[in-house]
ZADO-1210 file (C-alpha; in nm, 4 decimals, padded with zeros to 6 digits):
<atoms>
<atom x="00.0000" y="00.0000" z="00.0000" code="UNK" pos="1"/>
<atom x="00.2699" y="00.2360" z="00.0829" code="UNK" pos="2"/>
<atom x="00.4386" y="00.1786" z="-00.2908" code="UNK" pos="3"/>
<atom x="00.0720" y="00.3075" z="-00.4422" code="UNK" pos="4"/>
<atom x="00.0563" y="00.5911" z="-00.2214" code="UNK" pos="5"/>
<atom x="00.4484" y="00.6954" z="-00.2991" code="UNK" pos="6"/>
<atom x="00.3639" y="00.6607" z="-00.6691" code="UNK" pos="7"/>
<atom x="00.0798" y="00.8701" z="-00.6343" code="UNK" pos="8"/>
<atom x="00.2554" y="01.1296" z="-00.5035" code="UNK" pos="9"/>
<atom x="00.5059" y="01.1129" z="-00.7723" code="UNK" pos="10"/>
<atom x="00.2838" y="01.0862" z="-01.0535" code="UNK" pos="11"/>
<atom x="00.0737" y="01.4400" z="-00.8633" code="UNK" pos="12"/>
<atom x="00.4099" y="01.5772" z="-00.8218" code="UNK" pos="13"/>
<atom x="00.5031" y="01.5367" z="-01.2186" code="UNK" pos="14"/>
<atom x="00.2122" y="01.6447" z="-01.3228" code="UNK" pos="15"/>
<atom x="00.1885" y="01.9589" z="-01.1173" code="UNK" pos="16"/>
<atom x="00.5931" y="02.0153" z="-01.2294" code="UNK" pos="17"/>
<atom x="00.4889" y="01.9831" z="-01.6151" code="UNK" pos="18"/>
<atom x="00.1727" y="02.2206" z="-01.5802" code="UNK" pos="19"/>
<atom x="00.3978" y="02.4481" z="-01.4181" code="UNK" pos="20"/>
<atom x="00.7117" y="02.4500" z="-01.7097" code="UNK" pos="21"/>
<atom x="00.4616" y="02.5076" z="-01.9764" code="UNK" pos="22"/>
<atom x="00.3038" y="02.8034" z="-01.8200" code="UNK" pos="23"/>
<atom x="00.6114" y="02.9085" z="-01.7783" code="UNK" pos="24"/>
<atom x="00.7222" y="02.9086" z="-02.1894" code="UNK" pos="25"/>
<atom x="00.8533" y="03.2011" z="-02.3034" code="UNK" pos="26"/>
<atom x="00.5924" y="03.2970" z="-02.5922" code="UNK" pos="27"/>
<atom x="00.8691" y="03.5267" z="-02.8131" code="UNK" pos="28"/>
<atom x="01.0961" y="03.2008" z="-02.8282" code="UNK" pos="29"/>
<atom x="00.7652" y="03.0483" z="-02.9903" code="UNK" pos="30"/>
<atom x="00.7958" y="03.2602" z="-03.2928" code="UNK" pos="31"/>
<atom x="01.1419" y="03.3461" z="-03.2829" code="UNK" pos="32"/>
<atom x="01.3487" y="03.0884" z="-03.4853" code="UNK" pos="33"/>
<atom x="01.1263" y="03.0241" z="-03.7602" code="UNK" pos="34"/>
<atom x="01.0394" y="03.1734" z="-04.1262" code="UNK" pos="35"/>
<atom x="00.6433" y="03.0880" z="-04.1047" code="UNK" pos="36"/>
<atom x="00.4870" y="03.0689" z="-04.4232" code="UNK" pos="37"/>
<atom x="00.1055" y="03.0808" z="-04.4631" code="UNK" pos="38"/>
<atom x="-00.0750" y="02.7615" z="-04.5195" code="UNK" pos="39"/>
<atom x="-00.4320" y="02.8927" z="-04.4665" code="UNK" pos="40"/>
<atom x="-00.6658" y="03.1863" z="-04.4450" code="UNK" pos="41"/>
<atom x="-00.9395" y="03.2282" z="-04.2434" code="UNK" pos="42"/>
<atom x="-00.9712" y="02.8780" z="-04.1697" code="UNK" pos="43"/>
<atom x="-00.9892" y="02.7317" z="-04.5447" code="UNK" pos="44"/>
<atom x="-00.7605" y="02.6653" z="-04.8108" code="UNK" pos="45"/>
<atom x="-00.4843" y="02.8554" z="-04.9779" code="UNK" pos="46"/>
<atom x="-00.5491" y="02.9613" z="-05.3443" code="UNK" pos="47"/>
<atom x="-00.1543" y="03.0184" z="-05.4177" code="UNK" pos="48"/>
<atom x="-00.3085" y="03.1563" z="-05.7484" code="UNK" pos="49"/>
<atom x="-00.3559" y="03.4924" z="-05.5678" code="UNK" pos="50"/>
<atom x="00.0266" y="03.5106" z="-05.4711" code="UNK" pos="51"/>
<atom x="00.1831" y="03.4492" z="-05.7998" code="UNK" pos="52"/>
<atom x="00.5345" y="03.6020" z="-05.6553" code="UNK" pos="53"/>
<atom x="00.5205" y="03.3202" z="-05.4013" code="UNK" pos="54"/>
<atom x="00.3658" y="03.2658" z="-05.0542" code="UNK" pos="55"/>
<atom x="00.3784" y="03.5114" z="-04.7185" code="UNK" pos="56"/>
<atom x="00.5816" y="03.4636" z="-04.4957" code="UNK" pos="57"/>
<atom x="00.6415" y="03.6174" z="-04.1522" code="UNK" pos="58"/>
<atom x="00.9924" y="03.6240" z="-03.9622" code="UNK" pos="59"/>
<atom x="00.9584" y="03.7722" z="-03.6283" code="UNK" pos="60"/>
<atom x="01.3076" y="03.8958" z="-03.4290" code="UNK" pos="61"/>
<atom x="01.4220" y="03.9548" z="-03.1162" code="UNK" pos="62"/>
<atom x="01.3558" y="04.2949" z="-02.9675" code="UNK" pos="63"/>
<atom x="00.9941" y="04.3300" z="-03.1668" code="UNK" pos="64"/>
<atom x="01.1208" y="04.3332" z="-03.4852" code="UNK" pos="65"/>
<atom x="00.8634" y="04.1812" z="-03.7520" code="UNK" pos="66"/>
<atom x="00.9852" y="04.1324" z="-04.1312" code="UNK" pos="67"/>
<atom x="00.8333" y="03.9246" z="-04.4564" code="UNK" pos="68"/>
<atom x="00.6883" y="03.9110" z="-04.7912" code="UNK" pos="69"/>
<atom x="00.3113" y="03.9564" z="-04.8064" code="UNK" pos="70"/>
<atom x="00.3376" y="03.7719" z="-05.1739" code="UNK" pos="71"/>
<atom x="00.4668" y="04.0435" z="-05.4204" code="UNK" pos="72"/>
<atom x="00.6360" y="04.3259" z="-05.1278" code="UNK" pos="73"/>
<atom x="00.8528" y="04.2631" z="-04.8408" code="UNK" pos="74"/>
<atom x="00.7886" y="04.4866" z="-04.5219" code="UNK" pos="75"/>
<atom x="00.9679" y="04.5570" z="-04.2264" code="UNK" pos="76"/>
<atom x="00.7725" y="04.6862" z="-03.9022" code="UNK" pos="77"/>
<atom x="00.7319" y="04.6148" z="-03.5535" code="UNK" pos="78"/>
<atom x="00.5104" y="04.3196" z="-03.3132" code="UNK" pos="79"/>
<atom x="00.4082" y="04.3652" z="-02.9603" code="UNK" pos="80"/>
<atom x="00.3283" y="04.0669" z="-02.7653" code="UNK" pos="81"/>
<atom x="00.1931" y="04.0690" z="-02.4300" code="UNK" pos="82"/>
<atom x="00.1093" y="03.6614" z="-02.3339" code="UNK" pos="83"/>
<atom x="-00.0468" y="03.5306" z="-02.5955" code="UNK" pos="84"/>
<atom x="-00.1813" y="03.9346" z="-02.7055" code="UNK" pos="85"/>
<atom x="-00.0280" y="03.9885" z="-03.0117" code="UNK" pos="86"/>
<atom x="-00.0221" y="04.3393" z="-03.2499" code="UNK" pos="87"/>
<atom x="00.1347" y="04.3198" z="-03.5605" code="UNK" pos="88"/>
<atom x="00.2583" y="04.6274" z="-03.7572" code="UNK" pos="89"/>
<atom x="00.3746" y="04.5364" z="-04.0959" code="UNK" pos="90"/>
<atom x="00.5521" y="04.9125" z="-04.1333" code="UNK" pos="91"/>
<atom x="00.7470" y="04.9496" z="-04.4181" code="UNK" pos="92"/>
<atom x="00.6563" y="04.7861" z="-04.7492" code="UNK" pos="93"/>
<atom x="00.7791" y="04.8107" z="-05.0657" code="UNK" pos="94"/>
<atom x="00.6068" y="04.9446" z="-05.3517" code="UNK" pos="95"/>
<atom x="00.6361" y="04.6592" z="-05.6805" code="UNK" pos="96"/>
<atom x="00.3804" y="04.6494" z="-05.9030" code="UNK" pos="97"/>
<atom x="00.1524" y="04.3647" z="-05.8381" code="UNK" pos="98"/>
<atom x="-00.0134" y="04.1626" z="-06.0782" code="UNK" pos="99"/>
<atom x="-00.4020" y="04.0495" z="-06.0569" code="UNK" pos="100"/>
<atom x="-00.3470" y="03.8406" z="-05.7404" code="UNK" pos="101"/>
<atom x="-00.5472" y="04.0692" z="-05.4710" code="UNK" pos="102"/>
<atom x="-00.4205" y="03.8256" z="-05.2124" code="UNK" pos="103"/>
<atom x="-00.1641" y="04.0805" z="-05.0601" code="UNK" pos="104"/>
<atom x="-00.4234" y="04.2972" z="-04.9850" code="UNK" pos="105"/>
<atom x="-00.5883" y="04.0594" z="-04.8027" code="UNK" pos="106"/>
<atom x="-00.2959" y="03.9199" z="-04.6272" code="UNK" pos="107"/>
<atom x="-00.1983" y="04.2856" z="-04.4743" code="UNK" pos="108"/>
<atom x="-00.5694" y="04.3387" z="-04.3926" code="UNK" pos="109"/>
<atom x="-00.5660" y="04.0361" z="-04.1840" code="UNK" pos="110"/>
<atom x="-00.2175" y="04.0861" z="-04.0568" code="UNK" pos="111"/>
<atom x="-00.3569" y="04.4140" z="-03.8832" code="UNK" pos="112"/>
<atom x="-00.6888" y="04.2400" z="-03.7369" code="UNK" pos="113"/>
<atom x="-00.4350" y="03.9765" z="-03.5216" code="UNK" pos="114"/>
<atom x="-00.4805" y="04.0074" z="-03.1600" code="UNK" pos="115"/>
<atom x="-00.3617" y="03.7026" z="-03.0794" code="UNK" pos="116"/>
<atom x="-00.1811" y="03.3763" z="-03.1297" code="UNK" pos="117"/>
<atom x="-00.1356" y="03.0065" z="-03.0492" code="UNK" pos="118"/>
<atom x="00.1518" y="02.8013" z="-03.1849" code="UNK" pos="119"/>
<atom x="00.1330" y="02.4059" z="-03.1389" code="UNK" pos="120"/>
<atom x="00.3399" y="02.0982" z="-03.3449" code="UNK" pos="121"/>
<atom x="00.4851" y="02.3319" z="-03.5727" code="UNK" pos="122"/>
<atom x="00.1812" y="02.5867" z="-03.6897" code="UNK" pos="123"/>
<atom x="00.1030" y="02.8935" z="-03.5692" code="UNK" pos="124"/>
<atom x="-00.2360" y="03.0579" z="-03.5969" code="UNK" pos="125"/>
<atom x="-00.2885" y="03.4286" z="-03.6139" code="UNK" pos="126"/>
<atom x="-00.6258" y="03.4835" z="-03.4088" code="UNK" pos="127"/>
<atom x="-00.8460" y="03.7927" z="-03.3707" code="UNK" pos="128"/>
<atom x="-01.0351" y="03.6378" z="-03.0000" code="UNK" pos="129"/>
<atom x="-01.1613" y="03.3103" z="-03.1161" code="UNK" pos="130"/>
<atom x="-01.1424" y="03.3408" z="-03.4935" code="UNK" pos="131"/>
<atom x="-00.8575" y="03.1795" z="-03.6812" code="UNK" pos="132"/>
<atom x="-00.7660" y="03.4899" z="-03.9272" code="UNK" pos="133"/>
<atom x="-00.4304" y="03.3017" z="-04.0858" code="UNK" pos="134"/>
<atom x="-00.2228" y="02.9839" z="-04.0278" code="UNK" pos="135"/>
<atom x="00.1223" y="02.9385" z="-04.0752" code="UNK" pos="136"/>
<atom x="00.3957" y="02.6737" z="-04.0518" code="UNK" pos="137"/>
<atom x="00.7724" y="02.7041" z="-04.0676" code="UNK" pos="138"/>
<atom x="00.9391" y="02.6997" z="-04.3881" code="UNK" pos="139"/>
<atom x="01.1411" y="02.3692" z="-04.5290" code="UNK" pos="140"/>
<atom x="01.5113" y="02.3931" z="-04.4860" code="UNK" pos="141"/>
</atoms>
């Protein structure tokens, strides 16, 4: 009886200990390290036909620094993150002429609308409260 009793303790104990290291995650080392390139937009598929330069991508930096390509311009601007609050300010973008494809347009409109995040196995999902705006995973190497 003692053995069961010791093992329940250890098995509370672990699982108080691993609650306790995830809440404790850093979020900016969740979206540091990675290139994310979209994979979805507002919850559906990806018509790639409306980013005939190639896909978005997102590259966020230490010290709030935000970069990417929104699929024809790259822009350089600034992310706040408080938890899992999230504003994203593309800033800068470059000015190319842009085909038909109005998907830029929509990618920078949803960019702005992110209040939030979530990151889990390898995706990260642009929120605004409870609705997925954008989904992203990290590029191939």
């Amino acid at each position: 009886m003692k053995k069961v009793t010791n093992l329940l303790l250890l098995v509370v104990f672990l699982s108080f200990s691993s609650c306790d290291s995830i809440s404790k995650m850093n979020p900016l080392s969740m979206l540091t390290g990675n290139n994310w390139v979209l994979s979805s937009i507002l919850g559906g598929g990806l018509d790639a036909g409306k980013f005939t330069a190639g896909l978005p991508f997102l590259n966020f930096m230490d010290g709030g620094k935000l970069s990417g390509f929104a699929g024809c311009n790259n822009f350089s601007g600034n992310f706040q993150l408080d938890g899992t609050s999230l504003n994203l300010d593309p800033g800068a973008m470059t000015k190319k002429a842009c085909g038909d494809g109005n998907g830029e347009n929509q990618f920078v409109s949803l960019l702005s609308q992110a209040k939030n995040f979530k990151v889990a196995k390898d995706k990260l999902t642009l929120l605004d409260g409870a609705k997925e705006l954008m989904s992203f995973v990290p590029q191939s190497k």
